[in-house]
LUMRORO-99254 format. One record per residue (C-alpha): residue number from 1; x, y, z. Coordinates in pm, whole numbers, plus 50000, padded with zeros to 5 digits. Layout:
! residues N
<pt num="NUM" px="X" py="Y" pz="Z"/>
...
***
This chain:
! residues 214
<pt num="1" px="53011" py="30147" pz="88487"/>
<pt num="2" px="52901" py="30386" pz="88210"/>
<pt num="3" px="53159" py="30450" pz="87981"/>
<pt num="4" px="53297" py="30828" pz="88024"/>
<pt num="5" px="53547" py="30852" pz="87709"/>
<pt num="6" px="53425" py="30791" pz="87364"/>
<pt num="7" px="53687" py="30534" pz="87205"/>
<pt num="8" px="53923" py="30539" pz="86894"/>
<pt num="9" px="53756" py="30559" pz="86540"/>
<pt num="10" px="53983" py="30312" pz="86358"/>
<pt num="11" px="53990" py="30294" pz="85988"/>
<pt num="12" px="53891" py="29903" pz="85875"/>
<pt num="13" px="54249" py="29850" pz="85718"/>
<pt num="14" px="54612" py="29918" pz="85904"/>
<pt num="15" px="54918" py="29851" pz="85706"/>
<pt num="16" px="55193" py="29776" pz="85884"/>
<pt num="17" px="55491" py="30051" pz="85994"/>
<pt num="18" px="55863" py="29974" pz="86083"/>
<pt num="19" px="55872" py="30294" pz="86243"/>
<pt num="20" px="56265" py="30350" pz="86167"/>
<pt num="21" px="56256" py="30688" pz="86301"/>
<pt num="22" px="56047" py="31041" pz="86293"/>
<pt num="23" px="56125" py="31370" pz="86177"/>
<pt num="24" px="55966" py="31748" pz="86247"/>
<pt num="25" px="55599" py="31701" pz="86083"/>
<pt num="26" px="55592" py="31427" pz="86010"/>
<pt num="27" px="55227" py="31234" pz="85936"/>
<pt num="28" px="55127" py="30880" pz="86031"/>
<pt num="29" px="54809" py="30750" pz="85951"/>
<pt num="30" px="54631" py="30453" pz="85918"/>
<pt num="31" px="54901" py="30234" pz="86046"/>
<pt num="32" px="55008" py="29991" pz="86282"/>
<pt num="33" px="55309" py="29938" pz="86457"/>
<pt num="34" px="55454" py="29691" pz="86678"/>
<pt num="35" px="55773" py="29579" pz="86838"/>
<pt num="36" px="55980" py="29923" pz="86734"/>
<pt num="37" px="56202" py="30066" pz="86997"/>
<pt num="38" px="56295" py="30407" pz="86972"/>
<pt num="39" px="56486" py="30655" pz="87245"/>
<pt num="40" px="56577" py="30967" pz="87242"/>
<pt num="41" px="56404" py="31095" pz="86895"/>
<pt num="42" px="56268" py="31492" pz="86892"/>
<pt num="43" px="56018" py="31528" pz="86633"/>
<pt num="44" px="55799" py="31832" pz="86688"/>
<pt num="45" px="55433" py="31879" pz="86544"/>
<pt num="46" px="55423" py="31543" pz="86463"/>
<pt num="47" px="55044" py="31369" pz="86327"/>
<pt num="48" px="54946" py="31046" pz="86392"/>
<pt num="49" px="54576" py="30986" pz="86309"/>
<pt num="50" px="54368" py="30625" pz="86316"/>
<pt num="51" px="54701" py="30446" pz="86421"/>
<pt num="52" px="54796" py="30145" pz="86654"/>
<pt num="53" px="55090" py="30083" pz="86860"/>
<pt num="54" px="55204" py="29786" pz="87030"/>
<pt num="55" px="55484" py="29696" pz="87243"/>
<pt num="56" px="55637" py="30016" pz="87120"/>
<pt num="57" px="55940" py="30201" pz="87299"/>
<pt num="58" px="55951" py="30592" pz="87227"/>
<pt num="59" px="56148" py="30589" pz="87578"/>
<pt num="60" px="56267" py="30981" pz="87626"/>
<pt num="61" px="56151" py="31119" pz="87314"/>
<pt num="62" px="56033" py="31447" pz="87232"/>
<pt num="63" px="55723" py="31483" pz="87087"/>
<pt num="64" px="55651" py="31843" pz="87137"/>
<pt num="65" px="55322" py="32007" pz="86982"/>
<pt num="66" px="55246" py="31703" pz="86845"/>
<pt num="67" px="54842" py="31601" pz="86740"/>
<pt num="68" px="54678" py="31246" pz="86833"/>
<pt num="69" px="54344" py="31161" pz="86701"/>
<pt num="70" px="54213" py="30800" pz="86689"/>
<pt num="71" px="54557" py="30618" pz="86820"/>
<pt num="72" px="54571" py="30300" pz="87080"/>
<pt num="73" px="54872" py="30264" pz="87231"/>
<pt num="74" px="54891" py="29918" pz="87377"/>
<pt num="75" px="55214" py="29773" pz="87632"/>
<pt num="76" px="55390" py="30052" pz="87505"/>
<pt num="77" px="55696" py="30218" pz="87701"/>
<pt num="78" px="55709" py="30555" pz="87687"/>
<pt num="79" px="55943" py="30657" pz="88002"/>
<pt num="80" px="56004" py="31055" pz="87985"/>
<pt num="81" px="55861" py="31079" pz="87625"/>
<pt num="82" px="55782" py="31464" pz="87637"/>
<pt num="83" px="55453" py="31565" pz="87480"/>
<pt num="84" px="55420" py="31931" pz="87565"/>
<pt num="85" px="55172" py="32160" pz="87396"/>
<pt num="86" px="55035" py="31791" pz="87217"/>
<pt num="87" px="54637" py="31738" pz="87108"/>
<pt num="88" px="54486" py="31452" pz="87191"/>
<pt num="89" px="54179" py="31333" pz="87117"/>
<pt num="90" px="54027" py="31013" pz="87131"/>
<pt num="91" px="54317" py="30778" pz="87262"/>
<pt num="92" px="54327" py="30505" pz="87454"/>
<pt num="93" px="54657" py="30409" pz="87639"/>
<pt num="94" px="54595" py="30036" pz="87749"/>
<pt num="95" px="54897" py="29920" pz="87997"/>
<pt num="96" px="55243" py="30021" pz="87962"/>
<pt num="97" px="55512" py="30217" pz="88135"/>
<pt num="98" px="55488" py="30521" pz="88131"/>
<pt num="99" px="55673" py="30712" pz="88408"/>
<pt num="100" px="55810" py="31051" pz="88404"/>
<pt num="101" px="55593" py="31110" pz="88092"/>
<pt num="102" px="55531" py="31504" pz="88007"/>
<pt num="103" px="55172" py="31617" pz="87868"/>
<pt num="104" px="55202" py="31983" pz="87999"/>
<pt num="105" px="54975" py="32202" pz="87856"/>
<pt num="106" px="54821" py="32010" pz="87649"/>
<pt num="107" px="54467" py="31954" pz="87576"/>
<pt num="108" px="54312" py="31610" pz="87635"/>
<pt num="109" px="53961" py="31482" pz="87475"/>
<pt num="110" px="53848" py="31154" pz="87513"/>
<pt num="111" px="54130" py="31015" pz="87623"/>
<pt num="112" px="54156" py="30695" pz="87883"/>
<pt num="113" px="54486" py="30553" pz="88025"/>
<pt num="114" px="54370" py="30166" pz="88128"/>
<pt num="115" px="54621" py="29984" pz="88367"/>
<pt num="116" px="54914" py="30216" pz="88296"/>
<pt num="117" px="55241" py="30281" pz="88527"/>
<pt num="118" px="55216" py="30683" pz="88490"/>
<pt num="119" px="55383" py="30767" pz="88829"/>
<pt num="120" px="55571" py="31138" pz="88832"/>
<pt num="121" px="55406" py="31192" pz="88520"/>
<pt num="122" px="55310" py="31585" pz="88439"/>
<pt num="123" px="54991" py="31663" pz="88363"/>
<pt num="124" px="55041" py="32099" pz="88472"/>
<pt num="125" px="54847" py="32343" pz="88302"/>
<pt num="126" px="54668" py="32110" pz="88070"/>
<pt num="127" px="54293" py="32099" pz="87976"/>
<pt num="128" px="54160" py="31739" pz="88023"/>
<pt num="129" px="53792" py="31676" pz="87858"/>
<pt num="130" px="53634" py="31332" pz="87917"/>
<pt num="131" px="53926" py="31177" pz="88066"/>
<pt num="132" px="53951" py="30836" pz="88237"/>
<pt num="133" px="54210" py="30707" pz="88438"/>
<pt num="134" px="54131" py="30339" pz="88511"/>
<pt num="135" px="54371" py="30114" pz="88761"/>
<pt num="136" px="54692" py="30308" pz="88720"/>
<pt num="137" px="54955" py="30433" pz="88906"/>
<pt num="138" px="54979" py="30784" pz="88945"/>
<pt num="139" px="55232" py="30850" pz="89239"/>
<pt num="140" px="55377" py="31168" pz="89235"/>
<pt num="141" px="55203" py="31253" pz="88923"/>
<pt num="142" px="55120" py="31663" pz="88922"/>
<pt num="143" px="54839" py="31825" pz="88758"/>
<pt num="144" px="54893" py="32136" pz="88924"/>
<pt num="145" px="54710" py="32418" pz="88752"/>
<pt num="146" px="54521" py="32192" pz="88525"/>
<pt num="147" px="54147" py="32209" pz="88383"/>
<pt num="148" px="53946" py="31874" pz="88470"/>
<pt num="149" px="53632" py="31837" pz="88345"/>
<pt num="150" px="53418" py="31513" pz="88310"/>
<pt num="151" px="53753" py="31308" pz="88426"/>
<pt num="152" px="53758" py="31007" pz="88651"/>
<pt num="153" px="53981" py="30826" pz="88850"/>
<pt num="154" px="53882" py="30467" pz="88922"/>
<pt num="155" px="54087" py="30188" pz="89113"/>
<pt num="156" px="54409" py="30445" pz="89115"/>
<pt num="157" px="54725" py="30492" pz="89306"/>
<pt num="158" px="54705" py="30930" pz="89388"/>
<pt num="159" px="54982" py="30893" pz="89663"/>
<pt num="160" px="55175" py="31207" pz="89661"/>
<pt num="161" px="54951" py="31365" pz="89341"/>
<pt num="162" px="54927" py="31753" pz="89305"/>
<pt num="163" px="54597" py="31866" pz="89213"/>
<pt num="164" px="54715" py="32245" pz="89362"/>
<pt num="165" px="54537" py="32526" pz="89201"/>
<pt num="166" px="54327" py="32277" pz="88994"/>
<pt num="167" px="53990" py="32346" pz="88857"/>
<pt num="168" px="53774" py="32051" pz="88858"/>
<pt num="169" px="53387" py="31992" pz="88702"/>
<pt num="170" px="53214" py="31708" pz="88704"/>
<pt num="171" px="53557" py="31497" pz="88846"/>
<pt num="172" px="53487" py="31153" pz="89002"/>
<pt num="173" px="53742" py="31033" pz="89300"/>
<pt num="174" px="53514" py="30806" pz="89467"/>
<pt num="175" px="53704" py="30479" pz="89367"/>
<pt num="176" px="54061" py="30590" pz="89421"/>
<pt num="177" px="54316" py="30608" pz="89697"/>
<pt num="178" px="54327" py="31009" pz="89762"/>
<pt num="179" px="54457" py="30932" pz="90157"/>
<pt num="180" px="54803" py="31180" pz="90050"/>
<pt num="181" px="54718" py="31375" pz="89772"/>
<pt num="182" px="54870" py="31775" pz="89758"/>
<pt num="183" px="54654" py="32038" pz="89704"/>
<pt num="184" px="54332" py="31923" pz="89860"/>
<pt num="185" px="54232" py="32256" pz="89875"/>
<pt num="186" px="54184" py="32229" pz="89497"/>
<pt num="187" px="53901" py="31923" pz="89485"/>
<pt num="188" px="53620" py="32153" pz="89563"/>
<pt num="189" px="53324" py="32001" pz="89395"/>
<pt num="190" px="53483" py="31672" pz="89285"/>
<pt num="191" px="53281" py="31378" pz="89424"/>
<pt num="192" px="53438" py="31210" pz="89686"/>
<pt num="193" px="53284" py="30881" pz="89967"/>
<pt num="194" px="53272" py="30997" pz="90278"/>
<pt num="195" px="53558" py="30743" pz="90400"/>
<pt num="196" px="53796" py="30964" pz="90191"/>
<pt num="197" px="53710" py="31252" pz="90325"/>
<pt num="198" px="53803" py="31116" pz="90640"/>
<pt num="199" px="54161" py="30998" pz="90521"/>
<pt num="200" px="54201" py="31385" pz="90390"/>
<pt num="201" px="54057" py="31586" pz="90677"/>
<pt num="202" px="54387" py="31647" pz="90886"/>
<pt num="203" px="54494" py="31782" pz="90508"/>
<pt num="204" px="54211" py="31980" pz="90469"/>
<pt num="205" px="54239" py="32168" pz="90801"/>
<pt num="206" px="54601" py="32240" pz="90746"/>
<pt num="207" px="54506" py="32394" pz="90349"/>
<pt num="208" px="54235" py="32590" pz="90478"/>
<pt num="209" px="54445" py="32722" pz="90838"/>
<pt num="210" px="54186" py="32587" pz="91013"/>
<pt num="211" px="54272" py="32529" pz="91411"/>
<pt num="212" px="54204" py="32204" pz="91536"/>
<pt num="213" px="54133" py="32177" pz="91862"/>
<pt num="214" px="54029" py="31861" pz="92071"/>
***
């Protein structure tokens, strides 16, 4: 499979960050954390730039406008974290919960979410660039009113996802399960097999008023 998202540039040398809390603009870069647990912190416009996490908790925090270039986050929890109006560009989210997470209106670049629990998260209005979305769950997830371009969904859970008043380019669903996704309507030139078109058909009619008659 040719790789869609271009990865995390990652300066040679990390020191290491307790990560005791986070305040309004605050700046993180070149670090690594691991093993912090942190709930219910609001920092807006935060930076964090060439960083790792791992095993980090940031469980129903606010991270309004905040910007993310060059950051892993690895078996991180981030349950609820709200990251509306964030950047993001090149990150990699590899495993983790991350349920309930917020990323409206945000703009996504690069950005691939490996293995990752991100059921009822909510993608709305947001502008995702070269975005991959490898073996997660996305139940419930809604990206209603969002801009996909160059974004893939491999070996995913959609079950109950909102793609309603989408625009798509370029947007791969060929090796997902789309069977009861919302807003079918709305996946007008994304490529699909023609098994799933089958499984979305009775959908389709129903979006479009058709009248089926046998």
């Amino acid at each position: 499979m040719v790789n869609l998202v271009r990865e995390p540039i990652l300066p040679k040398e990390l020191a290491q960050h307790g990560l005791k809390g986070m305040s309004s603009g605050e700046s993180l870069e070149a670090v690594r954390v691991v093993n912090v647990a942190m709930t219910a912190v609001e920092a807006t416009a935060v930076s964090m730039e060439g960083a790792i996490f791992e095993g980090v908790e940031l469980s129903s925090c606010s991270f309004q406008k905040a910007v993310l270039l060059d950051v892993v986050w690895q078996d991180c929890l981030l349950f609820g974290s709200n990251f509306d109006g964030s950047g993001l560009v090149r990150v990699s989210v590899k495993r983790g919960m991350h349920s309930g997470m917020v990323m409206t209106d945000c703009s996504l670049e690069d950005v691939a979410f490996v293995g990752s629990k991100l059921n009822l998260a909510n993608f709305r209005m947001s502008k995702l660039k070269r975005v991959e979305f490898r073996d997660c769950d996305l139940t419930g997830a809604d990206f209603q009113g969002a801009v996909l371009d160059r974004v893939r969904f491999d070996g995913c859970n959609l079950g109950g996802v909102e793609f309603s008043n989408c625009r798509m380019k370029h947007v791969d669903l060929s090796g997902s399960n789309i069977a009861a996704v919302k807003g079918v309507a709305a996946l007008k030139s994304a490529t699909i097999t023609s098994g799933q078109l089958i499984s979305i058909a009775g959908a389709l009619a129903a979006e479009l008023g058709l009248i089926v008659k046998d």
